[in-house]
N, C-alpha and C positions, 0 to 999 in steps of 0.2 A: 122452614117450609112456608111460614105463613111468609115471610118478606118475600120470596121467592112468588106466590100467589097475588102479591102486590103489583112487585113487576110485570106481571104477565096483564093486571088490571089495565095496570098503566101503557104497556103497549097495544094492548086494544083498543084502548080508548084512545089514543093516538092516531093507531090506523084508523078510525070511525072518524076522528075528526079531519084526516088528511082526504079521505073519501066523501064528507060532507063541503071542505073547502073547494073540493075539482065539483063536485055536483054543482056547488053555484057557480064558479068559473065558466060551466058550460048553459047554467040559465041564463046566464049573463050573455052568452053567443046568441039567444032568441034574437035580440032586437039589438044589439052593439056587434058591430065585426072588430075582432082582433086584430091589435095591431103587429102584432108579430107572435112568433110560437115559438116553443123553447126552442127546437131546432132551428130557428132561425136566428136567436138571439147565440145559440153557440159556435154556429157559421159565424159571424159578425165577429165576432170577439176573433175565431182562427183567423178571419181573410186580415183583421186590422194586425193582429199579432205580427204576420208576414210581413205586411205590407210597411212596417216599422222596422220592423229586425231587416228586413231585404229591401229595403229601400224601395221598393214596389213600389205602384202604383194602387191607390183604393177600388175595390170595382165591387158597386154592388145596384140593384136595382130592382126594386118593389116596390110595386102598384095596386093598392084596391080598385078592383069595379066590381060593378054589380053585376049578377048571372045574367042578364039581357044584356047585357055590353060584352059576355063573351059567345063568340059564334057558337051555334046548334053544331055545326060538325068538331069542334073540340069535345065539346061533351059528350058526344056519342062517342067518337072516338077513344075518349078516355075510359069509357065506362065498357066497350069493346075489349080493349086492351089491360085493362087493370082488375076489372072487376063485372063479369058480366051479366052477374046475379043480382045487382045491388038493387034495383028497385026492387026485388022482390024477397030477401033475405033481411033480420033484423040484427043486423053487424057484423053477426061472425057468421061465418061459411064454413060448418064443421065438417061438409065432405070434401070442401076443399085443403081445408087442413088436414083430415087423414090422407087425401090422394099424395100432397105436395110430401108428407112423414111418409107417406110408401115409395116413393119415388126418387127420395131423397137419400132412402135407407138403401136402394138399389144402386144407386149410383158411387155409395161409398163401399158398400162392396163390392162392386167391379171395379174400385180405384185400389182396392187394398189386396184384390189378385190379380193386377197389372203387374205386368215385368217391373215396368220402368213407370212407377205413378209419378211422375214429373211436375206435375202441374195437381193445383187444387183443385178439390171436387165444387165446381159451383151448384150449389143449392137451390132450390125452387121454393119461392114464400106463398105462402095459400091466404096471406091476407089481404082482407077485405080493402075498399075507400076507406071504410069508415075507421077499418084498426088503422090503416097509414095513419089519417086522417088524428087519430088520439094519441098515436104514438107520435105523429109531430109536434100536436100542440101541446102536450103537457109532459109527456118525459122524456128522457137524456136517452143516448145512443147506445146504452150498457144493452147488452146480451143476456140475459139471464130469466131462469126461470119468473121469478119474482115480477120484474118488470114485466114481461110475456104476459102472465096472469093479470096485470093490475091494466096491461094493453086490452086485454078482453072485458074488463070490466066496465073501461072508458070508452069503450063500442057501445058498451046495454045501454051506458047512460044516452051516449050522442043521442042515438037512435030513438030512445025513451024520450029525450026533452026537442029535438031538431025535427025538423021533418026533415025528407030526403034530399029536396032542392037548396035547404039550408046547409047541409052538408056537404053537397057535392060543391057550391058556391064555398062556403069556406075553404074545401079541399085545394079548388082550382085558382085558387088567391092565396094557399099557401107553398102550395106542393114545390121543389127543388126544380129546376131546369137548366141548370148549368153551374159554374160555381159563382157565386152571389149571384145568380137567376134566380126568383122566386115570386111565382104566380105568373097567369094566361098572359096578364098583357105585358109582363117583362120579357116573356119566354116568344113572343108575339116580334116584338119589336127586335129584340136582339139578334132571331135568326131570320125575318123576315120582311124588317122596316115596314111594319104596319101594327094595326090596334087588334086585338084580340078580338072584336066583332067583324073585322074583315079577312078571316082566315078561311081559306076553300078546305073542300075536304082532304085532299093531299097533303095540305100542310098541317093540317089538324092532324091527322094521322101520322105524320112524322113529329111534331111535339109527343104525340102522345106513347109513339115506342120509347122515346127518350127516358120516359120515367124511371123503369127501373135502376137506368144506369145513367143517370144525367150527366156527371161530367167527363163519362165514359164519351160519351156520343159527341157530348160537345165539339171533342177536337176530332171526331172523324164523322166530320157529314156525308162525307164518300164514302161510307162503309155499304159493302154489298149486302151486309144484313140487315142495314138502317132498311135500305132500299125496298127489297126485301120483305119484311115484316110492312112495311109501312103497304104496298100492294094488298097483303092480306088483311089489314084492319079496316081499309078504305071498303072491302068487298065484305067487311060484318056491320058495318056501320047503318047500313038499311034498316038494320033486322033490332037496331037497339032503342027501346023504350026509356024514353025520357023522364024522369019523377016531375 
């Protein structure tokens, strides 16, 4: 019993310290921008992996700037489409996480008294900027409870140490836009041959449906739901306050 009482010492104080290490990691984002995020160092490692075994070609491209160097209509538009609460919610959005768990729960069971459930239920995520935003920079792609939880905790923190424009500006220099796309002005250049401060609202608005599913979109720029959505985010974008 008592070794057993050890162990458990010693795993807490582990997690206290793995939770103390990310708290500086993200003091350290005050005034230092990151040079890359986990997800992006695990992107890197897959596209070179290919690009070795399949004789491929390497393709990857990522750019810092600074939030004044990417256009007002990306950021409205991102924060339209991803998140339309953020300047006014502190990380998490727990009615948007019960809506996205009721909606979710609905949709799996009308898939499981279909005739013919052929296809997967796609699922609706209720997180935030700022959870993308923690779950890219600091943990792995795994599923699970565990990570889930320890995603909301690296919300309290961002939001506790960053202000809101500091966040959205890391977001938008990190976030996926294609495969090795990552960040405004590679995601700028690559479908638009220009810089991430000379974006209209139309194309802000098409970067910014892309997100969910970036390398979905990538090879279908003609898709009628790009089109589509991208109409409807362009008509919220007025109404979206800026941090």
């Amino acid at each position: 019993m008592r070794s057993f009482g050890r162990w458990l010492l010693w795993l807490l104080l582990a997690g206290l310290a793995l939770q103390l290490a990310f708290l500086l990691r993200i003091a350290l984002m005050v005034v230092v921008a990151p040079e890359s995020t986990t997800f992006m160092r695990s992107e890197a490692w897959r596209i070179a992996r290919h690009a070795t075994t399949d004789k491929g070609q390497w393709r990857w491209s990522a750019q810092w700037v600074p939030r004044d160097q990417i256009s007002v209509h990306l950021q409205r538009a991102v924060i339209a489409s991803e998140d339309a609460g953020f300047v006014s919610h502190g990380g998490v959005d727990w009615q948007a996480i019960e809506s996205a768990w009721k909606r979710n729960r609905h949709r799996q069971q009308q898939a499981q008294s279909a005739s013919s459930p052929s296809r997967p239920v796609r699922l609706i995520g209720g997180s935030t900027i700022t959870q993308q935003l923690a779950k890219n920079l600091l943990l792995s792609g795994e599923r699970n409870f565990v990570r889930k939880a320890q995603e909301l905790v690296l919300a309290l923190m961002l939001e506790a140490l960053l202000d809101k424009g500091r966040i959205l500006e890391i977001y938008l220099n990190s976030v996926e836009w294609g495969d090795g796309v990552f960040g405004a002005e590679a995601a700028a250049q690559r479908y638009f041959r220009k810089s991430a401060r000379q974006l209209n609202a139309q194309e802000a608005a098409r970067l910014a449906v892309m997100l969910p599913s970036p390398r979905f979109f990538e090879t279908r720029q003609g898709s009628a739901y790009l089109a589509g959505r991208t109409r409807t985010i362009v008509a919220r974008m007025g109404a979206v306050k800026l941090p």
